[in-house]
C-alpha positions as CSV (number, residue, x, y, z in Angstrom):
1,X,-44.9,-53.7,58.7
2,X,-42.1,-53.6,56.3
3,X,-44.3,-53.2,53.3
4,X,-45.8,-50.8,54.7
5,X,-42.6,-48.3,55.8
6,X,-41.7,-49.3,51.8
7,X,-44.5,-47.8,50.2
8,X,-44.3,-44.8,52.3
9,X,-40.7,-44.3,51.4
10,X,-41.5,-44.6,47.6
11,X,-44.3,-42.0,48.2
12,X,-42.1,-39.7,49.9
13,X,-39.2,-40.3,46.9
14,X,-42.2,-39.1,44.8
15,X,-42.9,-36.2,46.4
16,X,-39.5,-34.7,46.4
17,X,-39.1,-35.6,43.0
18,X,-42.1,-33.5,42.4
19,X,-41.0,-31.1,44.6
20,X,-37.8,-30.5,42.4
21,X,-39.8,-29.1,39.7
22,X,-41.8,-26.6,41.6
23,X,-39.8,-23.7,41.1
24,X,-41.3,-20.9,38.8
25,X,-39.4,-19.2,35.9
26,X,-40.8,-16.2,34.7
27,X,-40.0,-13.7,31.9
28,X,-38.2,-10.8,33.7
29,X,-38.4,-7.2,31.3
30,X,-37.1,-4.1,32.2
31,X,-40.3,-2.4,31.2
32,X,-43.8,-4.2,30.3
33,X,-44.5,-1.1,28.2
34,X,-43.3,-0.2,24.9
35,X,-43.4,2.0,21.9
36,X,-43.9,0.2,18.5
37,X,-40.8,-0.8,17.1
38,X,-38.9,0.2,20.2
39,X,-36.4,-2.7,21.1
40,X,-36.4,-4.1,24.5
41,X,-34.7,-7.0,26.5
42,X,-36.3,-9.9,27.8
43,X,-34.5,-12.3,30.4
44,X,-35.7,-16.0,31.9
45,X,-33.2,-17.2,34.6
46,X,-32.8,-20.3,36.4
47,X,-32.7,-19.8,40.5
48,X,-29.1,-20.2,41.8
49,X,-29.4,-23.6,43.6
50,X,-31.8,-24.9,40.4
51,X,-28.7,-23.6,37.9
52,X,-28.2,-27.9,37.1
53,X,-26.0,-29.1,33.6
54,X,-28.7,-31.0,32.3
55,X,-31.2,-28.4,31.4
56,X,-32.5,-28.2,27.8
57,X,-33.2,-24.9,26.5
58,X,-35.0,-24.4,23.5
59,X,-33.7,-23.0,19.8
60,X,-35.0,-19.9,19.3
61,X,-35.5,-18.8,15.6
62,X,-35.9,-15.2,14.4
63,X,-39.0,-14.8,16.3
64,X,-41.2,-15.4,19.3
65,X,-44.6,-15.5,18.8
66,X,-45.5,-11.4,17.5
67,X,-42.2,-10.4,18.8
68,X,-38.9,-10.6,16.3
69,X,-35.5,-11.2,18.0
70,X,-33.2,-9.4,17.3
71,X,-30.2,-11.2,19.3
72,X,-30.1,-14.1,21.4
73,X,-27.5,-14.6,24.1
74,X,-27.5,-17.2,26.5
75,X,-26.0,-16.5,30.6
76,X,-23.7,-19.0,31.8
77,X,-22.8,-19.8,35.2
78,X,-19.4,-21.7,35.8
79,X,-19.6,-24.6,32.9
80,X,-23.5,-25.0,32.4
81,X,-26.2,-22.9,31.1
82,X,-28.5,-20.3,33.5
83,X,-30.8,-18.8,31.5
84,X,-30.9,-16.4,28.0
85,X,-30.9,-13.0,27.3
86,X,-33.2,-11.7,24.3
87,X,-33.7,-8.5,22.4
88,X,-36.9,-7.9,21.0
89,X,-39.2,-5.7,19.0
90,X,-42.8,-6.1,18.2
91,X,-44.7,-3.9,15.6
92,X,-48.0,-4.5,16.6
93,X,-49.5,-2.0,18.7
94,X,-51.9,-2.9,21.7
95,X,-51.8,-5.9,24.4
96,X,-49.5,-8.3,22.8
97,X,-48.5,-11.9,24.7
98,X,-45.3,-13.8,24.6
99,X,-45.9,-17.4,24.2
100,X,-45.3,-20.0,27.4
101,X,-43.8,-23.2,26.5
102,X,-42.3,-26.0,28.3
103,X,-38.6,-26.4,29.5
104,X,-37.4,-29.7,30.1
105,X,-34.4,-31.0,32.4
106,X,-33.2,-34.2,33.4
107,X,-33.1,-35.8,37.1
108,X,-31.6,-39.0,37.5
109,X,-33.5,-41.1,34.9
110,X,-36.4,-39.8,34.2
111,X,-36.9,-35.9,32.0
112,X,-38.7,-33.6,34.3
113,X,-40.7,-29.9,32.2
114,X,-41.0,-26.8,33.7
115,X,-43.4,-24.6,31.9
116,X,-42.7,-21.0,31.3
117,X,-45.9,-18.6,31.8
118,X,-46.7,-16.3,28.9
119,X,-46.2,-12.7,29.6
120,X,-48.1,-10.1,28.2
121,X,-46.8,-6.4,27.7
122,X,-48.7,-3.1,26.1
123,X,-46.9,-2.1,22.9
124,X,-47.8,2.4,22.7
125,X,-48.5,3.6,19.1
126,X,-47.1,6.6,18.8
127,X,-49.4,9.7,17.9
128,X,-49.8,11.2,14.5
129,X,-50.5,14.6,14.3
130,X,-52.1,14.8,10.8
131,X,-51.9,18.5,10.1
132,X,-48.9,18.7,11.0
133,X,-46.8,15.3,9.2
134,X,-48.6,15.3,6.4
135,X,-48.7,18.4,3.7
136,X,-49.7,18.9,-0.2
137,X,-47.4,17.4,-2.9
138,X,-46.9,20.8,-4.1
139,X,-45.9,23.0,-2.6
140,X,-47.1,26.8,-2.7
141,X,-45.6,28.4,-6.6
142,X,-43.3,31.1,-5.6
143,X,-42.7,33.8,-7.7
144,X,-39.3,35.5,-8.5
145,X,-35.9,34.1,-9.7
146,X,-33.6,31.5,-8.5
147,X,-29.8,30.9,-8.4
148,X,-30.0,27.8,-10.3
149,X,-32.0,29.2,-13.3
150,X,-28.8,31.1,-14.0
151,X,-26.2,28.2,-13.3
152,X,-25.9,26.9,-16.4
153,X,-24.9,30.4,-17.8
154,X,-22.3,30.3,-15.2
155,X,-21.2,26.7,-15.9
156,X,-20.1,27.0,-19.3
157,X,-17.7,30.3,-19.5
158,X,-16.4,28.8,-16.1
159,X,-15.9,25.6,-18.2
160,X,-14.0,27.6,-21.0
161,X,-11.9,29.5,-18.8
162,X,-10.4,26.0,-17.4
163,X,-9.9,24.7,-20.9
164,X,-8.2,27.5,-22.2
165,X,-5.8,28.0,-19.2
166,X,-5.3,23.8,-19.6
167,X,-4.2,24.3,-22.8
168,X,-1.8,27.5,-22.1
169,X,-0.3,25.0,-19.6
170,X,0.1,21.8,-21.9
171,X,1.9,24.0,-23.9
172,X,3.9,25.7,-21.8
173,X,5.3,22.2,-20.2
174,X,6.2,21.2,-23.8
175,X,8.2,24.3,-24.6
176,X,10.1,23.8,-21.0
177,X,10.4,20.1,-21.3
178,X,13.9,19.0,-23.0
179,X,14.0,15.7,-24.2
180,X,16.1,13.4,-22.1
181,X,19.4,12.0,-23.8
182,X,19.0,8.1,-25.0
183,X,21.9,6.3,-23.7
184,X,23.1,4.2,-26.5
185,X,22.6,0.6,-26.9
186,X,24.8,-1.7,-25.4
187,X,25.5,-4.7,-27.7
188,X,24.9,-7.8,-25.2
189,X,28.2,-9.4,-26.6
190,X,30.1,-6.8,-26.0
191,X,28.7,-6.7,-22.5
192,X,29.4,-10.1,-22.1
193,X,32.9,-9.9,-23.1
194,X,33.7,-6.3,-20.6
195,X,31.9,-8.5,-17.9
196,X,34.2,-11.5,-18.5
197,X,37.7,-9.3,-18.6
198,X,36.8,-8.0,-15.3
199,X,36.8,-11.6,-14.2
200,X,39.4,-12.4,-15.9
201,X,41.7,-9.7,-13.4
202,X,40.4,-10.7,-10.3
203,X,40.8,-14.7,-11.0
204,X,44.4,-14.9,-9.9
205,X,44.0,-14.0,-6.5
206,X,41.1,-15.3,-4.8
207,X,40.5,-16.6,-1.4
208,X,38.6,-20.4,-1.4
209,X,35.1,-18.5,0.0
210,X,35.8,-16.2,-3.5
211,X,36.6,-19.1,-5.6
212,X,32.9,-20.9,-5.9
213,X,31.3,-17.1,-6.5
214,X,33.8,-16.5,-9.3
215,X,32.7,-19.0,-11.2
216,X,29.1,-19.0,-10.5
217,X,29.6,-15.0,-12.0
218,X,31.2,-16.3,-15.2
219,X,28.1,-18.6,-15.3
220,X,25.7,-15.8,-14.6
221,X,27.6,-14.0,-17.7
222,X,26.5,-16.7,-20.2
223,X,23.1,-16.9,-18.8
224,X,22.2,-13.1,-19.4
225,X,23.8,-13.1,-22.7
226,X,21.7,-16.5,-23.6
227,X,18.8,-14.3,-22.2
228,X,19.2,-11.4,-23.9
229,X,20.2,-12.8,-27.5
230,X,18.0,-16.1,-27.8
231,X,14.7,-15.0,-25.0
232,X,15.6,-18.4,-23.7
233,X,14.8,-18.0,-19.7
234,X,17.7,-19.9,-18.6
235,X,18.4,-18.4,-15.7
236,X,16.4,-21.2,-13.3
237,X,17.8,-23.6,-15.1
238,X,20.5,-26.8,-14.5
239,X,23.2,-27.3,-16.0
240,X,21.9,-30.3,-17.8
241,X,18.7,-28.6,-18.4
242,X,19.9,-25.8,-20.4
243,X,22.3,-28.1,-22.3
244,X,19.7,-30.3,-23.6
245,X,17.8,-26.9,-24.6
246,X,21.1,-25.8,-26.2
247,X,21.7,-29.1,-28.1
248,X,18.3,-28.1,-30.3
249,X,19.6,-25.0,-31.6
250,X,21.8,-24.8,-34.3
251,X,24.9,-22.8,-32.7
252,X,25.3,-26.2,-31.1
253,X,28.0,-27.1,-33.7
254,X,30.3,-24.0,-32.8
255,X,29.1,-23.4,-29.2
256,X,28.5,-26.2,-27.3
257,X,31.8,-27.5,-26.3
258,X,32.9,-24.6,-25.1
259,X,29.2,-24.0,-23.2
260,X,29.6,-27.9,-22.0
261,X,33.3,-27.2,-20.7
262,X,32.2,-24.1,-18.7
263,X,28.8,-25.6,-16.6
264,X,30.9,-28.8,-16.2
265,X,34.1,-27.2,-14.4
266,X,31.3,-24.5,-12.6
267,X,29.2,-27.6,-11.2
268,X,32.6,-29.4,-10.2
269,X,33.1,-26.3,-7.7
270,X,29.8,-25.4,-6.8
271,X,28.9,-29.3,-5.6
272,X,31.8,-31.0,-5.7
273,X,33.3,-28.4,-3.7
274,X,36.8,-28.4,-5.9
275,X,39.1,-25.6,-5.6
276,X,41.1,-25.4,-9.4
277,X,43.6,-22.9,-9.4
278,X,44.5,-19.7,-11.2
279,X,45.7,-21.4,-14.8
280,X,42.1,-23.8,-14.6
281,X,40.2,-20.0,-14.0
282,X,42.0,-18.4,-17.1
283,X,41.1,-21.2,-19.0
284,X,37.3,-21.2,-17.9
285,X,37.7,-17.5,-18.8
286,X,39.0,-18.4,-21.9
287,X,36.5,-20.8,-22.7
288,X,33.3,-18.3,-21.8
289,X,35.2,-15.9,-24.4
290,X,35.1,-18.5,-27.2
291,X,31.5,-19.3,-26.1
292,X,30.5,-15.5,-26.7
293,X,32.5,-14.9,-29.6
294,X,31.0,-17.7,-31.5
295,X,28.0,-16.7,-30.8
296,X,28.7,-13.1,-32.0
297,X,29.8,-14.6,-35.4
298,X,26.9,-16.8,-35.9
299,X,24.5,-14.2,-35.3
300,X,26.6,-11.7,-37.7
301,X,26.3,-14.7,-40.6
302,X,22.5,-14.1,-39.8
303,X,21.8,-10.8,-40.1
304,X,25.0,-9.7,-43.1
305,X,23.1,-10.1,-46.8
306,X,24.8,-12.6,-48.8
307,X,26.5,-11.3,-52.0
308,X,25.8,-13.3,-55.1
């Protein structure tokens, strides 16, 4: 007896598990008639209480059977997959059939198919009306003259007109035009040395926020001149990068003491965060000065021609 109540329970196990796969998906289109090459949608949905996470849709390429897709977007429900939405276009005329195919899911252990019918639809030529789309290649000679024919004996007095009023204007403007005052050139010593006397009256009283930008200014004074005089870009540079730069040029010998002097001291304040006072300024002033002025010689030995 109980062998027998089991085998009717597995038989009834069966049959609902059959029974879960009954349910029928069909194509759904908003029309099953069409013009050729007239895009349409079509739309396969799962039923509500069949709407399950472990459905497995297919990929769909660029096509479906005769019919080209032309975008695929799938419809979700909450957090799992319902069915797809496809736009579609066919370009052959006549009774044309969308392919079925199987769609699989999984229950418990064991994967389950559905299959999906084919569904066929009637794609309209359109009428062509031959008289009246298609004509000769030439057309009927007509007689008489034409604006164009005279166009390019428009085009060129047009075209001399404009040049000659061009040139009237070109040199007109040159007449008119005054030609703008040079400003002289400013030797970049002598700059260096007007920069460095305005320093020079504002050293002796200076707050201790003033004192670090004082002499990163008389820094900045030597750096342009360096710049302006020798194209060396120094202006990024560390102290002890544009020393060792400086120690390969020959206005080492008269320069660099005072040029070693001047970044030392500057560093001391800038990092060190010392605070010299109004006699230790002059003398950094003092010692730029000497700096430039060398310089200035050296470069004057350059460019004087020697006497013999």
């Amino acid at each position: 007896m109980n062998q027998r109540f089991v085998v009717l329970l597995l038989f009834c196990c069966s049959l609902i598990a059959q029974g879960q796969t009954s349910f029928n998906l069909k194509w759904k289109t908003e029309k099953d008639t069409v013009s050729l090459g007239e895009p349409f949608f079509l739309e396969l949905r799962l039923p509500e209480p069949k709407a399950i996470k472990t459905m497995v849709w297919p990929q769909f390429a660029d096509s479906l059977g005769p019919f080209e897709l032309l975008q695929v977007k799938w419809l979700d429900s909450a957090d799992w997959r319902s069915g797809i939405l496809l736009q579609a276009v066919v370009y052959d005329s006549g009774t044309v059939q969308i392919p079925g195919f199987m769609l699989g899911f999984l229950d418990s252990v064991d994967t389950l198919s559905v299959e999906i019918p084919s569904h066929t639809m009637e794609v309209l030529a359109p009428d062509v009306n031959m008289e009246a789309d298609f004509q000769d290649i030439l057309a009927n000679p007509d007689s008489g003259y034409h604006w164009h024919e005279f166009l390019p004996w428009i085009a060129l007095p047009a075209f001399l007109v404009l040049l000659a009023l061009a040139l009237w204007l070109i040199i007109k403007k040159r007449k008119q035009t005054k030609p703008l005052p040079t400003a002289p050139k400013i030797d970049p010593f002598d700059a260096a040395i007007e920069a460095l006397n305005r320093l020079k009256k504002t050293q002796s009283n200076l707050s201790e926020e003033q004192i670090k930008e004082f002499y990163t200014q008389t820094v900045d004074v030597l750096r342009e001149l360096v710049d302006r005089v020798y194209d060396l870009d120094v202006s990024e540079m560390t102290s002890s990068e544009w020393l060792a730069i400086w120690k390969r040029r020959p206005e080492q010998e008269i320069t660099g003491k005072e040029l070693n002097y001047v970044l030392h001291i500057a560093d001391l304040v800038k990092f060190a965060k010392q605070q010299p006072g109004a006699t230790e300024r002059l003398q950094l002033i003092e010692a730029a000065e000497a700096f430039v002025l060398a310089c200035r010689r050296y470069s004057q030995t350059l460019t004087t021609p020697s006497h013999e």
